[in-house]
C-alpha atoms as an extended CHARMM CRD file, in Angstrom:
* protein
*
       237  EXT
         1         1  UNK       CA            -12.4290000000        4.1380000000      -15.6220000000  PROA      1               0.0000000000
         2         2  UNK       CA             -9.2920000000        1.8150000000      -16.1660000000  PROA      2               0.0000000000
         3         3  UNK       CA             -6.3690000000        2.6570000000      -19.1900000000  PROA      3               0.0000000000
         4         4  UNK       CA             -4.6160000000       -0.0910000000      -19.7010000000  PROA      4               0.0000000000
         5         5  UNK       CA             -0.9840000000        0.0710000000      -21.3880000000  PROA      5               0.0000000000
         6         6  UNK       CA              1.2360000000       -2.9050000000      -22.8600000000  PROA      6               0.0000000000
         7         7  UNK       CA              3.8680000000       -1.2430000000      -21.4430000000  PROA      7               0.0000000000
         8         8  UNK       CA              4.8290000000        1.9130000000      -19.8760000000  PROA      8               0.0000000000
         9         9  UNK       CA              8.1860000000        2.6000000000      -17.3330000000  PROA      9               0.0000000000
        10        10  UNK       CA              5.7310000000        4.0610000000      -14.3980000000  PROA      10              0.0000000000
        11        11  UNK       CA              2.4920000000        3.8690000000      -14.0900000000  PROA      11              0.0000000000
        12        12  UNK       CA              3.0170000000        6.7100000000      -11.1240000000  PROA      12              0.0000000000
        13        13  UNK       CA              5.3460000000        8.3110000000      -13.3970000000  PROA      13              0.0000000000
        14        14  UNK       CA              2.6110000000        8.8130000000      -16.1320000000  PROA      14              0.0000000000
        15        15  UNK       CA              0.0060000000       10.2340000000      -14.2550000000  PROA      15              0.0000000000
        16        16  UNK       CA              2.7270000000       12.8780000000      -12.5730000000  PROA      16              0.0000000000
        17        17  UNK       CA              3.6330000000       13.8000000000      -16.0860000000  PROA      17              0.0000000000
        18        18  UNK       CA              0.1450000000       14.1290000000      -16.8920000000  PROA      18              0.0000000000
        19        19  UNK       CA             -0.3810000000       16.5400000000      -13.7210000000  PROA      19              0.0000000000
        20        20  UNK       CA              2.5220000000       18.6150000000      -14.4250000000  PROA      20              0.0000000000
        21        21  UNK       CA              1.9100000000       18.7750000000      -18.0150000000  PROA      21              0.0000000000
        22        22  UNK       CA             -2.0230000000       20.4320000000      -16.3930000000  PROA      22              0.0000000000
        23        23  UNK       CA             -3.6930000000       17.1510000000      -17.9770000000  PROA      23              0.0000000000
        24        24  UNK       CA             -7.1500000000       16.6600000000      -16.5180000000  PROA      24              0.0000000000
        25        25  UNK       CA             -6.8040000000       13.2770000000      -14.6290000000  PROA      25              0.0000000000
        26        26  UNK       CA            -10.2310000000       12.5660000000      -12.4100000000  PROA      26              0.0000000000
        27        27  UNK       CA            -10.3270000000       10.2310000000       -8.9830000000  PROA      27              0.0000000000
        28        28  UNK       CA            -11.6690000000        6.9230000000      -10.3320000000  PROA      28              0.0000000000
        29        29  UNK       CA             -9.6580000000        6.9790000000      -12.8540000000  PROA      29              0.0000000000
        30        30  UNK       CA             -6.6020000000        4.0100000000      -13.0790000000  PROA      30              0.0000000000
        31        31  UNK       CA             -3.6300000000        3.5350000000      -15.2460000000  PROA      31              0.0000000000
        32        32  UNK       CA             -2.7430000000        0.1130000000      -15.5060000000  PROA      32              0.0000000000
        33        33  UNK       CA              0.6490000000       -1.9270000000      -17.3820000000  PROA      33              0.0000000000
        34        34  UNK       CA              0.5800000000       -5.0380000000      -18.3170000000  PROA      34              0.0000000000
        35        35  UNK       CA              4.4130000000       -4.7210000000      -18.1430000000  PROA      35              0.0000000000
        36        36  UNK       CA              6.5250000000       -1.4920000000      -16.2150000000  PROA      36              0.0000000000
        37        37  UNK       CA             10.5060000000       -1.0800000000      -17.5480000000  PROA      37              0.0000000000
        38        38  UNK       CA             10.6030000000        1.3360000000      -14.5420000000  PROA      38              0.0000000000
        39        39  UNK       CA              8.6320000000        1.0300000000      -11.8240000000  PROA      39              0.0000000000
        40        40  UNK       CA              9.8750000000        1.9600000000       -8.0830000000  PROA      40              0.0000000000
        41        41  UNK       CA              8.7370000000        1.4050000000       -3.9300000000  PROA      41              0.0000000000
        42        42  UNK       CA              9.4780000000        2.9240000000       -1.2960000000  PROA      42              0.0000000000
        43        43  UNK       CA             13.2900000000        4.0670000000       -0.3640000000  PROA      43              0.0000000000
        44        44  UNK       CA             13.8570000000        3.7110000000       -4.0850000000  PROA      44              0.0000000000
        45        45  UNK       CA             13.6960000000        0.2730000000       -4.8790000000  PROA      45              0.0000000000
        46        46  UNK       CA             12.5100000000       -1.6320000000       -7.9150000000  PROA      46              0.0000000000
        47        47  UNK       CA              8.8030000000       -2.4480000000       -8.3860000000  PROA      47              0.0000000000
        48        48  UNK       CA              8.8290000000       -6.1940000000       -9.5280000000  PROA      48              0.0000000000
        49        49  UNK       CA              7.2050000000       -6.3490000000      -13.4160000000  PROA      49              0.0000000000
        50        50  UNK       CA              6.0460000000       -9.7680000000      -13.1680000000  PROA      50              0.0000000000
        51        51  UNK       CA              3.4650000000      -10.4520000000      -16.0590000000  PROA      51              0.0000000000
        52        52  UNK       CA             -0.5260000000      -11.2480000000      -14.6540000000  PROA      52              0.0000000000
        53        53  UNK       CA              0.1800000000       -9.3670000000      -11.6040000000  PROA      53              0.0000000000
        54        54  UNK       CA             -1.3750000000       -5.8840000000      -11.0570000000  PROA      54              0.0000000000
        55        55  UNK       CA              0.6660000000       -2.5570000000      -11.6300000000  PROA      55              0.0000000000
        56        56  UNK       CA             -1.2000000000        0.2970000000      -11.7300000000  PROA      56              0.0000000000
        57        57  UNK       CA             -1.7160000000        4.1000000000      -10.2300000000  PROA      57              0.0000000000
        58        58  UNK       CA             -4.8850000000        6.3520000000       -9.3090000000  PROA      58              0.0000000000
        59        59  UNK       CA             -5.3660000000        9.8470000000       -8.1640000000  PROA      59              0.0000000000
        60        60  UNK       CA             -6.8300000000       11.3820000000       -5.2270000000  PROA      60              0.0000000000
        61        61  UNK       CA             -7.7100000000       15.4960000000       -5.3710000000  PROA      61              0.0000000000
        62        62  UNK       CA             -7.0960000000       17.0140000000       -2.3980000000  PROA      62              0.0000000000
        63        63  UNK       CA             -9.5890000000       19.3060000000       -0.6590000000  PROA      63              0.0000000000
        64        64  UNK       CA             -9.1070000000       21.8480000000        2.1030000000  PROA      64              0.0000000000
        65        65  UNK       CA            -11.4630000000       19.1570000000        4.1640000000  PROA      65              0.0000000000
        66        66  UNK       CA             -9.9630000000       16.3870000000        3.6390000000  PROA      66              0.0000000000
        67        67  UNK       CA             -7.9950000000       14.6980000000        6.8090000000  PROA      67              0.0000000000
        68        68  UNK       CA             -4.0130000000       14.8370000000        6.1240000000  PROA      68              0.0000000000
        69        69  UNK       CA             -2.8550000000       13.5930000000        3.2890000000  PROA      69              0.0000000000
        70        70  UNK       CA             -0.2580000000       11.3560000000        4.3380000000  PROA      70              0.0000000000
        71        71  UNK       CA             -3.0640000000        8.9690000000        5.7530000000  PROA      71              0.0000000000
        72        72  UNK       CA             -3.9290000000        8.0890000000        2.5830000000  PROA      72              0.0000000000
        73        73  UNK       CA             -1.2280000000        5.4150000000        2.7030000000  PROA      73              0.0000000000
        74        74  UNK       CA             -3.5300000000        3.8100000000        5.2370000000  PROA      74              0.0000000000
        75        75  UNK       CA             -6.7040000000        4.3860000000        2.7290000000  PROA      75              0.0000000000
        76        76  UNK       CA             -4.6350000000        2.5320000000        0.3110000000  PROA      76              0.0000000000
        77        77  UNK       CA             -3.8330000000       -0.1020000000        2.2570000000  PROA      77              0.0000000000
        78        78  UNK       CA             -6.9510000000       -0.8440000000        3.9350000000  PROA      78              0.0000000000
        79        79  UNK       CA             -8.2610000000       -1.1920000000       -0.2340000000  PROA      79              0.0000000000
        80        80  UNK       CA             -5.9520000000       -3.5200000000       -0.9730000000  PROA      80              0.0000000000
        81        81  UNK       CA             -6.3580000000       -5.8150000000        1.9640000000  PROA      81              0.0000000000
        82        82  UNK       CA            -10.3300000000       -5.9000000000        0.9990000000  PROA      82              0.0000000000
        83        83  UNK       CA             -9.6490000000       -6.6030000000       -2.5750000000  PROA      83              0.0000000000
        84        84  UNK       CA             -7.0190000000       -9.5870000000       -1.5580000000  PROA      84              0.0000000000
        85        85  UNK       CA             -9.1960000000      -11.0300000000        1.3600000000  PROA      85              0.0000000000
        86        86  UNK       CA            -11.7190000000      -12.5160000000       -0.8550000000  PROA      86              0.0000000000
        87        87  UNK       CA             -9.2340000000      -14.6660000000       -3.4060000000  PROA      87              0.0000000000
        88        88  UNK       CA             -7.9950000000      -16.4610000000       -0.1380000000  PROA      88              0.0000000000
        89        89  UNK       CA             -8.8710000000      -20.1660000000        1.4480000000  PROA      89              0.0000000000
        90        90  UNK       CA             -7.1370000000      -18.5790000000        4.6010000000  PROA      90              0.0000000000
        91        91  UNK       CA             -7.5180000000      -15.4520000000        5.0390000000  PROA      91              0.0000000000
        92        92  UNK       CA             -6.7800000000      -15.2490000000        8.6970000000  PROA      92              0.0000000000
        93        93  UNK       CA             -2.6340000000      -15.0180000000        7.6850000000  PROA      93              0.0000000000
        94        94  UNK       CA             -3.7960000000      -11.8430000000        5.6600000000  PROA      94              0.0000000000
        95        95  UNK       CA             -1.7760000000       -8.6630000000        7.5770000000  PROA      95              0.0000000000
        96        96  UNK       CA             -1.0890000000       -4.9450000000        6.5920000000  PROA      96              0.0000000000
        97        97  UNK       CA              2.2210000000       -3.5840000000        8.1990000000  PROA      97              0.0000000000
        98        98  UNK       CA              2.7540000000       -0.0950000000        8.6430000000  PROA      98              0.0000000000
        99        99  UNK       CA              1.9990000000        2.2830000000        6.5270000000  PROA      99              0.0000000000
       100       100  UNK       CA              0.7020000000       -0.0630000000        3.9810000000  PROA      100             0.0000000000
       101       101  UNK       CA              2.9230000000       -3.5500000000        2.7860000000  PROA      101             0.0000000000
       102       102  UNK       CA              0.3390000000       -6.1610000000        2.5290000000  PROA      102             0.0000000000
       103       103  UNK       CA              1.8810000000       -9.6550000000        4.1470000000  PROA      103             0.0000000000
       104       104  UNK       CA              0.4050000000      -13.2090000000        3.8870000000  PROA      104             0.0000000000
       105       105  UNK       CA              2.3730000000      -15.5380000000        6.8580000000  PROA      105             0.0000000000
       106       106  UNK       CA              4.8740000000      -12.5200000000        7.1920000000  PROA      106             0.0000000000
       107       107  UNK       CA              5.5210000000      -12.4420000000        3.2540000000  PROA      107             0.0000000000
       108       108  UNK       CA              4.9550000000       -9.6980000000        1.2130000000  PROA      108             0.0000000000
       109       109  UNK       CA              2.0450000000       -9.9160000000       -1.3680000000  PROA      109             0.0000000000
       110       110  UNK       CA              1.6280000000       -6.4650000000       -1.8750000000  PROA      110             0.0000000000
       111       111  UNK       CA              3.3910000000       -2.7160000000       -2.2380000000  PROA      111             0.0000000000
       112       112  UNK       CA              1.8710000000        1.1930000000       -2.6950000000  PROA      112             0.0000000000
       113       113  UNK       CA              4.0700000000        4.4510000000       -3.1820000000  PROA      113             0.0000000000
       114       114  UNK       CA              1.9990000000        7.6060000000       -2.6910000000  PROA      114             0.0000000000
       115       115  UNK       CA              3.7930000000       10.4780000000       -4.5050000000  PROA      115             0.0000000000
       116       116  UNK       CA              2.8110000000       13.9240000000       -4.1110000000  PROA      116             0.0000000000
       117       117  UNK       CA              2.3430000000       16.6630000000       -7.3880000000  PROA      117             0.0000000000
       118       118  UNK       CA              1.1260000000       20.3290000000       -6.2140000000  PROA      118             0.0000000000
       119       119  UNK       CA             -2.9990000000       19.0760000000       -4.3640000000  PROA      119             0.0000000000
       120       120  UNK       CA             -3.2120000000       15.9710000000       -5.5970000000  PROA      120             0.0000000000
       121       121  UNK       CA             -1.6650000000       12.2990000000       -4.4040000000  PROA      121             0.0000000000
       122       122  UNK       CA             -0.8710000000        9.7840000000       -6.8480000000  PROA      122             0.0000000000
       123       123  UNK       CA             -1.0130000000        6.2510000000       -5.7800000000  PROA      123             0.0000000000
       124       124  UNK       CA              0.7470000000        3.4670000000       -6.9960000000  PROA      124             0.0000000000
       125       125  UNK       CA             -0.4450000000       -0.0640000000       -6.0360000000  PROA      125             0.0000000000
       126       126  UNK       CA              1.6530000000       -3.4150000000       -7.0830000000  PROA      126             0.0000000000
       127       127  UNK       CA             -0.3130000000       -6.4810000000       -5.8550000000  PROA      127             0.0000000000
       128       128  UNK       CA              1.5790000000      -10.0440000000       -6.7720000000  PROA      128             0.0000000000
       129       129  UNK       CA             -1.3510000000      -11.8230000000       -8.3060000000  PROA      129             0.0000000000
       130       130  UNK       CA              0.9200000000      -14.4200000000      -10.5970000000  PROA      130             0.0000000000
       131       131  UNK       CA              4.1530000000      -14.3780000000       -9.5980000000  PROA      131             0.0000000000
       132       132  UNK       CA              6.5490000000      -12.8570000000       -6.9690000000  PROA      132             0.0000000000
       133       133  UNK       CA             10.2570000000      -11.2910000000       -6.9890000000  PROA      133             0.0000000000
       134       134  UNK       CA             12.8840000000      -13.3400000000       -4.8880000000  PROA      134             0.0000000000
       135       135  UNK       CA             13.8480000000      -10.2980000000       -2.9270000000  PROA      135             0.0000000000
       136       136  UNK       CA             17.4870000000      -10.9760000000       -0.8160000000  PROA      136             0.0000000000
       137       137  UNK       CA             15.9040000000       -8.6420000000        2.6480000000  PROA      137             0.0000000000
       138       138  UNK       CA             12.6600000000      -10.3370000000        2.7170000000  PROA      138             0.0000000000
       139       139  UNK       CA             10.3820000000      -13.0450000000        2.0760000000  PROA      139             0.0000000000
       140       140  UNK       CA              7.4940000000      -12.6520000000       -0.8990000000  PROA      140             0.0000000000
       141       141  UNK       CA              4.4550000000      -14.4380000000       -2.0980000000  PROA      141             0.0000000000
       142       142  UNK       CA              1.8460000000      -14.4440000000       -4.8280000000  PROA      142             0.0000000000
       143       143  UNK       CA             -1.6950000000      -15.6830000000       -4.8790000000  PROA      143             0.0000000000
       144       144  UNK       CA             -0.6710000000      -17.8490000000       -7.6460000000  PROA      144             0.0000000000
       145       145  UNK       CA              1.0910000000      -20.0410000000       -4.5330000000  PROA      145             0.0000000000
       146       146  UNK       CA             -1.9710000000      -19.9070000000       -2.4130000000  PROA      146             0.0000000000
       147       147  UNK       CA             -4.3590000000      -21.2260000000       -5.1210000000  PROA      147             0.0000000000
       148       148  UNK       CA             -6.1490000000      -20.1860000000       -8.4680000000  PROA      148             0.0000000000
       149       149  UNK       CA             -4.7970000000      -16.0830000000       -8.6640000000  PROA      149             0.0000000000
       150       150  UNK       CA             -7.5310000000      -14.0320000000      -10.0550000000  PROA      150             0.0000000000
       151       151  UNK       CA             -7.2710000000      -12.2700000000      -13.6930000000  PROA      151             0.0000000000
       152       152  UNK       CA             -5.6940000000       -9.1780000000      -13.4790000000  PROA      152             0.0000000000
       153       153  UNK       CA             -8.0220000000       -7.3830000000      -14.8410000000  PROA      153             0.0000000000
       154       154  UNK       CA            -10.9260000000       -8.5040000000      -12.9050000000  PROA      154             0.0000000000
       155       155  UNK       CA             -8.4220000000       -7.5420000000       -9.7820000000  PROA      155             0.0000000000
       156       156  UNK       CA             -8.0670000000       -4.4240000000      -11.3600000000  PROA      156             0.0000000000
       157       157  UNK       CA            -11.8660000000       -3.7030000000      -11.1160000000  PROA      157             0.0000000000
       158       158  UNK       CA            -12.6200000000       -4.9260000000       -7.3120000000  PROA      158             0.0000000000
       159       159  UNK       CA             -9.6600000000       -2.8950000000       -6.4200000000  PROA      159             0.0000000000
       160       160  UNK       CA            -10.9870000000        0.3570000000       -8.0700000000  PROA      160             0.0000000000
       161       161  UNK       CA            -14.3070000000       -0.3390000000       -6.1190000000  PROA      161             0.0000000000
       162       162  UNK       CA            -12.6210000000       -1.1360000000       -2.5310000000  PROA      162             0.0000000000
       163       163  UNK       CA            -10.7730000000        2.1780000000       -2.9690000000  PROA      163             0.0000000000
       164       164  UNK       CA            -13.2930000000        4.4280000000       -4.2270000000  PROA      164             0.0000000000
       165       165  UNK       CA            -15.0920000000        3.3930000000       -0.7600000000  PROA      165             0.0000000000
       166       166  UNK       CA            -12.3630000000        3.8080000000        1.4010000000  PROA      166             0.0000000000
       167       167  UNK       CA            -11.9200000000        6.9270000000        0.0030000000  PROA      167             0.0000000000
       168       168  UNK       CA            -15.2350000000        8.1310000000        0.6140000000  PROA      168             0.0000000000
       169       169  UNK       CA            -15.2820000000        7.1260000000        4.2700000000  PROA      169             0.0000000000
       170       170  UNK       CA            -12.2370000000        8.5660000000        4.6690000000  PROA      170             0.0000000000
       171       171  UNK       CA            -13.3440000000       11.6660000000        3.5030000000  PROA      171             0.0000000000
       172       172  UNK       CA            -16.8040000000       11.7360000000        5.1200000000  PROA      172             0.0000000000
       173       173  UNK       CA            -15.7330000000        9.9430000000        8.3590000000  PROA      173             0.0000000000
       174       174  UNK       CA            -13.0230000000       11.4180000000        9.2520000000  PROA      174             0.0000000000
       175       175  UNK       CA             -9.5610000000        8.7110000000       10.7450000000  PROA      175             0.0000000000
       176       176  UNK       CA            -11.0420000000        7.2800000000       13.8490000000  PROA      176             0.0000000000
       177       177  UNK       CA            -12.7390000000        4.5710000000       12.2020000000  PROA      177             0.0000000000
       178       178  UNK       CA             -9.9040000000        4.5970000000        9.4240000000  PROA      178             0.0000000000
       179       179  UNK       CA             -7.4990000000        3.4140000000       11.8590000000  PROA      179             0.0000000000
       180       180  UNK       CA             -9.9490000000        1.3650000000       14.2260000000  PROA      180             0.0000000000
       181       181  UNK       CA            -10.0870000000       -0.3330000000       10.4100000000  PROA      181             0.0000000000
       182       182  UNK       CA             -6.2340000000       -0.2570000000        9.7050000000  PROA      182             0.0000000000
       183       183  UNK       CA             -5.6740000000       -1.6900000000       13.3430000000  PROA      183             0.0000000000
       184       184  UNK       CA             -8.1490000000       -4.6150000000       13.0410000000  PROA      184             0.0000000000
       185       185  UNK       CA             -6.3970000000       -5.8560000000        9.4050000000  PROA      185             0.0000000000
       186       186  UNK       CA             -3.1250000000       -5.3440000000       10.9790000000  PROA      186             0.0000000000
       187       187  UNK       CA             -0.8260000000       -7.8770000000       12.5050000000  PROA      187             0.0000000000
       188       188  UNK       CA             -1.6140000000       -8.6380000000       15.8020000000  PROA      188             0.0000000000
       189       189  UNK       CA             -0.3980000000       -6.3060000000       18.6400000000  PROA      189             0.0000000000
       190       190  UNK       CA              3.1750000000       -7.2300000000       19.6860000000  PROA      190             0.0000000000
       191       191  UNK       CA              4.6350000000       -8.2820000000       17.1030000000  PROA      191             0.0000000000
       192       192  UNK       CA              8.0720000000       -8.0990000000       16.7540000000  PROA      192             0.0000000000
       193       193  UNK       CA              9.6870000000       -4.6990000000       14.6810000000  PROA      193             0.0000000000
       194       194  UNK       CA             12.6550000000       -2.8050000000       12.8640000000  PROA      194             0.0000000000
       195       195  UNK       CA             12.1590000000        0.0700000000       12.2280000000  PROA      195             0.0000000000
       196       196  UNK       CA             14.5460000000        2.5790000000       10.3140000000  PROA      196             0.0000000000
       197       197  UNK       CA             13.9200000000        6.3240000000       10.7860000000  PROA      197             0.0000000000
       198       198  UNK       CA             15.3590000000        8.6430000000        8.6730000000  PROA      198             0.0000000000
       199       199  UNK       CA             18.7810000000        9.2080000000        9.1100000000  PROA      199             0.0000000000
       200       200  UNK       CA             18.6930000000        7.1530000000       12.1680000000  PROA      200             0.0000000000
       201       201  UNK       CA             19.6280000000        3.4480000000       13.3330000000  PROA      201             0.0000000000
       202       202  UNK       CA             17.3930000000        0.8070000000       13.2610000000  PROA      202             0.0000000000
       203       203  UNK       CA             15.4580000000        0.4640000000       16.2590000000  PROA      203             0.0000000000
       204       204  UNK       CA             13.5420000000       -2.7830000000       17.4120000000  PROA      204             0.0000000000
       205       205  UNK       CA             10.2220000000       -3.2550000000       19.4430000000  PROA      205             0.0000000000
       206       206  UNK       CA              6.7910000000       -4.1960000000       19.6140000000  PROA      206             0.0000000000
       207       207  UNK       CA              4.2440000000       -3.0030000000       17.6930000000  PROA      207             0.0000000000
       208       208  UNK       CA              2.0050000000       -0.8950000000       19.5740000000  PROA      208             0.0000000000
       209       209  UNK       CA             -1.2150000000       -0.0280000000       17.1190000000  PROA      209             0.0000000000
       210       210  UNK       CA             -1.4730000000        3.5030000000       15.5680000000  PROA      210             0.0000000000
       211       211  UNK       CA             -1.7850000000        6.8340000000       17.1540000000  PROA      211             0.0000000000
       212       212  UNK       CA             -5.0160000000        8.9290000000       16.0860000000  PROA      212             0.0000000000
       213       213  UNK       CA             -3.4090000000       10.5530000000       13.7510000000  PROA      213             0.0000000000
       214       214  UNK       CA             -2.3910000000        7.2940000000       11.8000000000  PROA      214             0.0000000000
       215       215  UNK       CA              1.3020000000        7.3640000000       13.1490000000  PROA      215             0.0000000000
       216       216  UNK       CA              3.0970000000        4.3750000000       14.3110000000  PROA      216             0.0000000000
       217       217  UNK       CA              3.3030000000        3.0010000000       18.0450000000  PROA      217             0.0000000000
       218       218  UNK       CA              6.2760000000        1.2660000000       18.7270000000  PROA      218             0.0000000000
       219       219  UNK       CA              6.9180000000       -0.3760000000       22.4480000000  PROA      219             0.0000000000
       220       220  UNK       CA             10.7010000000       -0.2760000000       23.4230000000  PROA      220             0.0000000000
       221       221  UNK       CA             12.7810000000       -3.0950000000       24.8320000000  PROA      221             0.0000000000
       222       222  UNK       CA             13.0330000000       -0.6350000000       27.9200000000  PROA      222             0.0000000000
       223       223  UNK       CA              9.2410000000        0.1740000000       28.3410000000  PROA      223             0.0000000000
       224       224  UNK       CA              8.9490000000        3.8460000000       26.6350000000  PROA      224             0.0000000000
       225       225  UNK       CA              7.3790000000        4.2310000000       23.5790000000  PROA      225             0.0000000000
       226       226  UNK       CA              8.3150000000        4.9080000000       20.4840000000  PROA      226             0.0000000000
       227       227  UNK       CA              5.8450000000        6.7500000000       17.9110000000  PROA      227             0.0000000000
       228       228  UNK       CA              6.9240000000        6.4830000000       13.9240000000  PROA      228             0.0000000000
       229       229  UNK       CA              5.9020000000        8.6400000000       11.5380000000  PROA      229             0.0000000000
       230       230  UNK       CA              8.1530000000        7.7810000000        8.4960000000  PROA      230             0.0000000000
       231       231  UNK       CA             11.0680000000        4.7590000000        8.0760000000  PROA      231             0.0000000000
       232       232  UNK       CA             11.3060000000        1.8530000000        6.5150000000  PROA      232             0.0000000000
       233       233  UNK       CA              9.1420000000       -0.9100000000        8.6040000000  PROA      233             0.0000000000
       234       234  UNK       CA             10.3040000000       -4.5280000000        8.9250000000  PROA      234             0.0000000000
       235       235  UNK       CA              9.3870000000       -7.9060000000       10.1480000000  PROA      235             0.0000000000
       236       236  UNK       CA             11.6850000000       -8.2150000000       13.3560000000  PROA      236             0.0000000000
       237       237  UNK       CA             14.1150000000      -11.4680000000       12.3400000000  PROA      237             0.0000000000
């Protein structure tokens, strides 16, 4: 099922409301803005409110069985590369980097923030389908610039889909093939990274593929390696 709202300040803030207010809010079930007065990333930043691209947040119930929750943000970004792939002529410059930005030629297309309330994860997904923020750290892109961008809410739809079934392989096939998955949408191995820890100084290297447990493998300047569990991830300059 998919709510749509003129406007709202979070999607991800809404549902959290609705969770802590004991609201029953079932997996499959989207919010979606046409507009957002205050939506947010990761490491606090704005989420771009452009008008015809997706904004929108879902909910995954945790279960004792599932794998860890923090792989999720892999789930996620697995969806979202399957629900982009299609709407592209080339879909060969299509990347995910680490845990979950979606890139087309090294610019960003797409963003999810998972946010955590008591056993359940809600996840926010912002996908540039008409137009893109001019960001000063980083280079952006819609679909709009790569050729006719598809109506949001038909995007809105194929999404739900891709992550419904990502969700249940996750859940009934454990990570292995989740990150063989991950790894084979990523960009290619070797490519160039900064990477800032928490509370820690940027580090460079080479990207390295994912440990098992859906961590980041980063290969030093010096040889050792590196593995990443949470920081902000960027496209080496």
């Amino acid at each position: 099922m998919i709510r749509t709202l003129p406007q709202t300040g979070s999607t991800n803030a809404d549902l959290l409301a609705a969770l802590r207010a004991g609201e029953r809010v079932g997996e499959g079930e989207w919010l979606v803005a046409d507009r957002q007065t205050a939506g947010r990333g990761r490491q606090g930043r704005d989420w771009f409110d452009g008008a015809g691209n997706f904004m929108g947040s879902t909910i995954v119930r945790l279960s004792p069985r599932d794998p860890s929750p923090a792989t999720l943000a892999l789930v996620a970004g697995v969806a979202v590369h399957e629900a982009v792939l299609p709407q592209l002529a080339q879909p060969s410059a299509l990347a995910i980097k680490w845990p979950n930005d979606l890139l087309y030629a090294g610019a960003k297309l797409a963003g999810i923030l998972l946010e955590r309330q008591d056993e359940a994860i809600v996840v926010g997904i912002g996908v540039n389908l008409a137009a893109a923020p001019q960001l000063p750290d980083r280079k952006t892109i819609a679909l709009a610039e790569l050729g006719p961008a598809p109506a949001r809410d038909f995007f809105a739809r194929e999404l739900a889909v891709r992550f419904a079934s990502e969700l249940e392989r996750w859940r009934t096939y454990g990570l292995e093939p989740l990150v063989r998955r991950w790894e084979a949408a990523a960009h290619s191995a070797g490519t160039r990274l900064t990477v800032a820890p928490p509370g820690e100084p940027a580090i460079t290297g080479a990207f390295a593929g994912l440990t098992p447990d859906g961590a980041l493998s980063l290969r030093l300047d010096n040889g050792s390696q590196r593995v990443i569990h949470a920081g902000d991830v960027m496209l080496a300059s």
